[in-house]
C-alpha positions in Angstrom: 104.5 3.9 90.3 101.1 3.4 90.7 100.6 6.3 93.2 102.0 9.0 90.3 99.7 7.2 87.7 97.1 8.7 90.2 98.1 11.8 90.1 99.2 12.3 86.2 95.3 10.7 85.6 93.8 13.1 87.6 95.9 16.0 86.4 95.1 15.2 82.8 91.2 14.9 83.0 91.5 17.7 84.9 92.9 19.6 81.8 90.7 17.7 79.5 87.7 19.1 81.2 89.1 22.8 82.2 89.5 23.4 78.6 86.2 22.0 76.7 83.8 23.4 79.6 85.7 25.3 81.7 86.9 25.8 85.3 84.6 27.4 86.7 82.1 24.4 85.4 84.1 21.8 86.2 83.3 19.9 89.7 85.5 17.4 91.2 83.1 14.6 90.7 83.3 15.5 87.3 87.4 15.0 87.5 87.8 12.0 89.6 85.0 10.5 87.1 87.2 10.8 83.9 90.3 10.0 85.9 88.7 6.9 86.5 89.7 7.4 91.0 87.8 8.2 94.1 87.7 11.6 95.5 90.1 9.8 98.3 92.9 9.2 95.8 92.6 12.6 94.1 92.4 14.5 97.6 95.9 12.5 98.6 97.8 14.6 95.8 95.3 17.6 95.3 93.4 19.4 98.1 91.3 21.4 96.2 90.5 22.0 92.8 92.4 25.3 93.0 95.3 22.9 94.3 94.8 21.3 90.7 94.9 24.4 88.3 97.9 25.7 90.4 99.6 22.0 89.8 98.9 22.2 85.9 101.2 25.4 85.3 103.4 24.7 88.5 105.1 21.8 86.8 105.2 23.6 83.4 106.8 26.4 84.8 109.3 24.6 87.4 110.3 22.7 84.0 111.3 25.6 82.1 112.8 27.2 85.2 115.4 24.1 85.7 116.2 23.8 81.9 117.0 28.1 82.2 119.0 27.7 84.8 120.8 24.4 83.0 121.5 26.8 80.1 122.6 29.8 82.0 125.0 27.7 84.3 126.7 26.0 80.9 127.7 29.4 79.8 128.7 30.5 76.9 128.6 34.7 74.7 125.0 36.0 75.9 124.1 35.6 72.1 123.8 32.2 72.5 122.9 31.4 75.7 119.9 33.7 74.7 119.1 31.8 71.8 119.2 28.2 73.9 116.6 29.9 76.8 114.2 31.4 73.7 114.2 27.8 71.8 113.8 26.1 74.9 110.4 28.2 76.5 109.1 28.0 73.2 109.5 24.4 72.4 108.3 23.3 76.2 105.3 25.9 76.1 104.6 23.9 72.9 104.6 20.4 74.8 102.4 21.8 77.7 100.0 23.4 75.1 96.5 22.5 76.8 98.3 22.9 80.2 99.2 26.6 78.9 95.9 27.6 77.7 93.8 26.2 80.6 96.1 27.6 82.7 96.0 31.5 81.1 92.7 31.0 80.9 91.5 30.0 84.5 94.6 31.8 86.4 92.5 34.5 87.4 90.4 32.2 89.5 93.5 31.4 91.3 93.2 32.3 95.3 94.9 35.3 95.6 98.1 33.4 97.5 98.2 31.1 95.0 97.8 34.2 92.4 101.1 35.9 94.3 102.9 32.9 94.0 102.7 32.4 90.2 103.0 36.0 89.9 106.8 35.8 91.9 107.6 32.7 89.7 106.9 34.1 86.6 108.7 37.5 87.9 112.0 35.2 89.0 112.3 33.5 85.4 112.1 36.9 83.9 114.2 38.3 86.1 116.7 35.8 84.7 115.8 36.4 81.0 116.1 40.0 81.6 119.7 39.8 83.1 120.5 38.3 79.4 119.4 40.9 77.6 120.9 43.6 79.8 124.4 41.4 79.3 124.2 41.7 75.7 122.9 45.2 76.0 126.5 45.7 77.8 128.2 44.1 75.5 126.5 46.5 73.0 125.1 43.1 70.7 121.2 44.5 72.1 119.8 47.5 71.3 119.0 50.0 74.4 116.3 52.4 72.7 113.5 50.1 73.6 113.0 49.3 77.9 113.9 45.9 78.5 110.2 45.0 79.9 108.9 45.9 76.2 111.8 43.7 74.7 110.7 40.8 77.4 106.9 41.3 76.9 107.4 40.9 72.5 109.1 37.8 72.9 106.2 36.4 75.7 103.6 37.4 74.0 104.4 35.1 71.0 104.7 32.3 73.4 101.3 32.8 75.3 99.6 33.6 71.6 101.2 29.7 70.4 97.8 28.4 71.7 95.5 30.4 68.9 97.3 28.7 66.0 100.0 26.8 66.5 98.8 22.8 66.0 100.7 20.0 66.8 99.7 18.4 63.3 100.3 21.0 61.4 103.4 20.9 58.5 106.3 22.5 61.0 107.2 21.0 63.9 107.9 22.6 67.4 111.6 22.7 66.9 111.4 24.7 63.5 108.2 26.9 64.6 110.8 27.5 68.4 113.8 28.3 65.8 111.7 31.0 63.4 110.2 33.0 66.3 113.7 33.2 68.5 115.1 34.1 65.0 111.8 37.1 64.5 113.0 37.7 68.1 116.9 38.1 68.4 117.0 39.9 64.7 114.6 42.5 66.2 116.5 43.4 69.5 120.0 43.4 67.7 121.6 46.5 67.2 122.2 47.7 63.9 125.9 47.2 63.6 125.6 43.7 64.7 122.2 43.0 62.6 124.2 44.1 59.3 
């Protein structure tokens, strides 16, 4: 128990400090300080501070990769198994907030392997979402005038914008502000006939 402590401590002052100064400013000393640990412990879980930035968004992403596939694999019409995957990005992207922007921020400092290997994550998971739409595209619920990677790339970018106003504190919680924008989302793909 002890041993993860480590490693959650570390990650999280690592976040702290990637977002108010930046990675690029941020030295491991720096980290392992706020963590309260020694560079030993920190090294154990984390070889390098490019280790650590990949970590933040790796666990964020494997996350909402298991709970897509959960979804998928409980079936169900593409309409709302669609709806599920949408709520369910939104809502964790919420809950890994600073994780997200440190992450979006910094990810072009990445080592170019570790660049690929976000890149074929993040193409997998889409990949995924995409075969929804093209299902309800075949079932004729989608419309097919707009390319699918526009269709993907208006519903992500709301979710990689959540950082530049959505706030924890404010009146609507995650839940709500997750149901709204899949709502703004599924509306706008929906063909006509099934929109009226």
């Amino acid at each position: 128990m002890r041993d993860t402590n480590v490693a959650d401590e570390v990650t999280r002052a690592a976040v702290d400090l990637f977002a108010t100064q930046g990675y690029a400013n941020t030295s491991v000393q720096q980290i392992v300080e706020a963590a309260g640990v020694t560079k030993g412990a920190m090294y154990h879980y984390f070889e390098s501070k490019d280790d650590l930035l990949f970590a933040i968004y790796d666990r964020m992403l494997s996350l909402q990769k298991a709970h897509l596939d959960e979804i998928i694999a409980r079936g169900g019409p593409v309409d709302e198994v669609l709806r599920a995957v949408c709520v369910d990005v939104i809502e964790t992207s919420i809950d890994f907030l600073p994780e997200g922007t440190v992450f979006f921020r910094s990810m072009h400092m990445l080592t170019a392997p570790r660049q690929q290997e976000v890149t074929r994550r993040r193409r997998a998971y889409h990949d995924e979402f995409a075969a929804l739409i093209e299902r309800g595209q075949a079932e004729g619920l989608y419309r097919t005038d707009i390319p699918r990677p526009v269709l993907i790339a208006h519903f992500f970018s709301d979710v990689h914008y959540l950082s530049h106003w959505y706030s924890p504190h404010g009146a609507e919680g995650k839940t709500l502000v997750a149901e709204q924008i899949t709502d703004l989302f599924l509306t706008s793909i929906r063909t006509t006939d099934v929109a009226s």
